[in-house]
Wavefront OBJ file of the C-alpha trace (Angstrom):
o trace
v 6.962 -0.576 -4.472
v 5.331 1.213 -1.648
v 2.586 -0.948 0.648
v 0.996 2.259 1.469
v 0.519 2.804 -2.393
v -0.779 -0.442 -3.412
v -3.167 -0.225 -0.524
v -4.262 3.040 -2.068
v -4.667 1.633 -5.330
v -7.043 -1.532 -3.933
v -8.967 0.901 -2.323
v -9.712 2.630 -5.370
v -7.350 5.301 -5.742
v -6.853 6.196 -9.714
v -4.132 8.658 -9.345
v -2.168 5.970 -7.159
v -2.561 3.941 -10.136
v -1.925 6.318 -12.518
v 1.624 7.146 -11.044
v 2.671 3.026 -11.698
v 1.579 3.735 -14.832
v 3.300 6.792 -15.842
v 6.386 5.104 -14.030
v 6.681 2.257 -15.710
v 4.617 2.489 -19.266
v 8.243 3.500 -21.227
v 10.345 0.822 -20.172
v 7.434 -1.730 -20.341
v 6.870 -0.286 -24.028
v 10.782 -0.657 -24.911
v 10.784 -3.977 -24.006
v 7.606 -5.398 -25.916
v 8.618 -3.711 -28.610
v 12.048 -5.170 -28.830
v 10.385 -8.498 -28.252
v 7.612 -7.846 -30.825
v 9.368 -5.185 -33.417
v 6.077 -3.526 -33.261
v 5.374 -0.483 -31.576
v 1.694 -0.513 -31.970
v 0.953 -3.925 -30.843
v 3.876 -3.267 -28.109
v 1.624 -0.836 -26.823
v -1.717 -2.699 -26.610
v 0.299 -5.659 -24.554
v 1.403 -2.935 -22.137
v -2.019 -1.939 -21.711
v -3.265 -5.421 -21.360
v -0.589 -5.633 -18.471
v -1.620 -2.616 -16.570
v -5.208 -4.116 -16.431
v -3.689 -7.143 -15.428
v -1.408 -5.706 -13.181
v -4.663 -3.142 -11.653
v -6.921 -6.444 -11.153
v -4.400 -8.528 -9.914
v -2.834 -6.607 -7.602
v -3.932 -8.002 -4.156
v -2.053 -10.665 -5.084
v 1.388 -8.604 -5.083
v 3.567 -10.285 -2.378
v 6.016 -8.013 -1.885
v 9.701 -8.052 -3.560
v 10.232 -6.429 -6.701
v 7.810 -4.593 -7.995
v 8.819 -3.951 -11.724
v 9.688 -7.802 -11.833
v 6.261 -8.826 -10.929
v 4.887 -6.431 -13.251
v 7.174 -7.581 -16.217
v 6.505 -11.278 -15.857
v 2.937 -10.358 -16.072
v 3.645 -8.660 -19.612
v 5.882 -11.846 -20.736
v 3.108 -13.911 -19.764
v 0.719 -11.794 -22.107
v 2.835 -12.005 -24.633
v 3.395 -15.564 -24.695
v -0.715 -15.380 -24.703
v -0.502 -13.140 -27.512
v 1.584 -15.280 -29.799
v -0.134 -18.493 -29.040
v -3.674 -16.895 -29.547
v -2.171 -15.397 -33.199
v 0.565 -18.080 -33.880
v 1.845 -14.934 -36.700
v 5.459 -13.724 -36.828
v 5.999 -10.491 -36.275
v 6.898 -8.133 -38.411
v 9.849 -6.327 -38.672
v 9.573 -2.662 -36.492
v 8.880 -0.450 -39.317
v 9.905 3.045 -37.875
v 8.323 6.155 -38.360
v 10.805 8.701 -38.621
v 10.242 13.387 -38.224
v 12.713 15.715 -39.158
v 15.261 12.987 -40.742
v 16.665 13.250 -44.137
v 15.977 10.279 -46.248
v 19.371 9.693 -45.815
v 19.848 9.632 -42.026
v 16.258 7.701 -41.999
v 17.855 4.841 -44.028
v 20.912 4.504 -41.768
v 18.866 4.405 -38.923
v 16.507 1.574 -40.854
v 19.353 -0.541 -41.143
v 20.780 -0.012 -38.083
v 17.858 -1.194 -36.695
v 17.280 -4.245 -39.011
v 21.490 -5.268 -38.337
v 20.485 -4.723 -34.386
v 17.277 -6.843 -34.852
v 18.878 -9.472 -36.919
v 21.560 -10.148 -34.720
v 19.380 -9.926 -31.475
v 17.725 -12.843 -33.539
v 21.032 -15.130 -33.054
v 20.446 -15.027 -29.260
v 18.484 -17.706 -27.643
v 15.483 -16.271 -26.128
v 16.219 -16.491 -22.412
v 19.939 -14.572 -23.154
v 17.231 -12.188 -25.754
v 14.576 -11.311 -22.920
v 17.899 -10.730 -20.823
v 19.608 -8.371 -22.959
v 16.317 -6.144 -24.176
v 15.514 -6.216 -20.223
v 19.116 -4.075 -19.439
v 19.111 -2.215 -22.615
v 15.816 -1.107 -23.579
v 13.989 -1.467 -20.392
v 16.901 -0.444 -18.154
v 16.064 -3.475 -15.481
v 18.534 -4.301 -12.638
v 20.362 -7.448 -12.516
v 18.134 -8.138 -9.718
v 14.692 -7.571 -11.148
v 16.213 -9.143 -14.302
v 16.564 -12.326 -12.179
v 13.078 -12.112 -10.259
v 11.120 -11.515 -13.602
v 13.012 -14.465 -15.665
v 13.219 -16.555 -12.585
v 17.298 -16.880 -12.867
v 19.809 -16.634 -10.432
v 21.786 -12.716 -10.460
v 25.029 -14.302 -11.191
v 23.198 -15.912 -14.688
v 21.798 -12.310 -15.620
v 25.807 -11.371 -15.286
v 26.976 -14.149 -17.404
v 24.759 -14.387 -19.982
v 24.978 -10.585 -20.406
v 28.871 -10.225 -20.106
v 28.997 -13.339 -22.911
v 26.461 -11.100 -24.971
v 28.023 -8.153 -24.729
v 31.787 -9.828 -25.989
v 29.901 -11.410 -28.763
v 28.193 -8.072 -29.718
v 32.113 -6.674 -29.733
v 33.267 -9.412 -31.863
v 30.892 -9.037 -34.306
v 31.427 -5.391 -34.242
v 34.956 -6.568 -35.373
v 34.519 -8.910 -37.529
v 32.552 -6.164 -39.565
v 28.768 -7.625 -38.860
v 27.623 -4.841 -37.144
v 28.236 -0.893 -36.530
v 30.150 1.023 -33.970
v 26.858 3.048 -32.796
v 25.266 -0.075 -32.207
v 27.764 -1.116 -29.546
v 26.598 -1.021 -25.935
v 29.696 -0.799 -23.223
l 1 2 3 4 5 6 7 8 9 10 11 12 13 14 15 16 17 18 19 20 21 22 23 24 25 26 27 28 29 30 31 32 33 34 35 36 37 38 39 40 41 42 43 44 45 46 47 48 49 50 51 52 53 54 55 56 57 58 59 60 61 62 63 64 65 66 67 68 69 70 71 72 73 74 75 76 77 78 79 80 81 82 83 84 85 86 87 88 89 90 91 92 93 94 95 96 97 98 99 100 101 102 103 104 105 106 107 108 109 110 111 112 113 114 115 116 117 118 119 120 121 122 123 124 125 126 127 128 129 130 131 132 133 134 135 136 137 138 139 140 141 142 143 144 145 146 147 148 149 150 151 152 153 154 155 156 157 158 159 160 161 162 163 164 165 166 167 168 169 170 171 172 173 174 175 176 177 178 179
């Protein structure tokens, strides 16, 4: 991230801030929401995070910028769950312009996706919703999780070749495959 931006933002300029939003709200959003299968509450974690993110920002040392900012959403989320101590419900979508029938194939889709994200263990999970539905680098991947690169590589690669097996075995769909 730019110094010359961040020094703009601590000195109290909005759009400044308002371009690291607009930057990074979607893939901050895609992630929570894998991680929460709720877009909603997805959403008011991301927002927690950008006020997080705007009041804490002084503190920024440099490096990668989307990694800083996505460890401070997986640390509001851990707050989140250990305030609430709830599961989470499944992501129940809300769907325009589909047929019912094209609505229900996406539903389970979704629920065979989810359920089988569910067989991960949560460091190889947070990996794998980082790439895919935040579209992190290995290297921010890393920084965030606090992992070496070459981990982020195995752990997806592994992932990946289970996701194929599975796919072969029958468990899961071809759209659901990710090359």
């Amino acid at each position: 991230m730019d110094e010359q931006l961040i020094k703009k933002i601590i000195s109290g300029d909005q759009q400044a801030f308002r371009f690291i939003v607009d930057t990074f709200k979607q893939p901050l959003v895609s992630y929570l929401t894998y991680q929460t299968n709720d877009v909603e509450l997805a959403k008011d974690i991301a927002q927690e995070t950008f006020i997080k993110c705007y009041e804490n920002l002084a503190t920024f040392k440099g490096g990668h910028f989307k990694a800083w900012l996505f460890r401070i959403a997986i640390n509001q989320l851990i707050d989140f769950k250990r305030k609430n101590r709830e599961e989470v419900r499944l992501l129940e979508e809300t769907t325009s312009m589909q047929t019912p029938e094209s609505y229900m194939i996406d539903k389970e889709q979704t629920v065979l996706l989810q359920k089988w994200l569910e067989t991960l263990d949560d460091k190889t999970h947070q990996i794998f919703v980082l790439k895919y539905a935040s579209n992190c680098s290995y290297e921010e991947i890393a920084e965030t999780l606090q992992i070496t690169i070459s981990e982020v590589r195995n752990r997806l690669h592994r992932t990946k070749k289970r996701l194929r097996e599975s796919k072969l075995k029958g468990d899961m769909k071809v759209e659901l495959l990710i090359d």
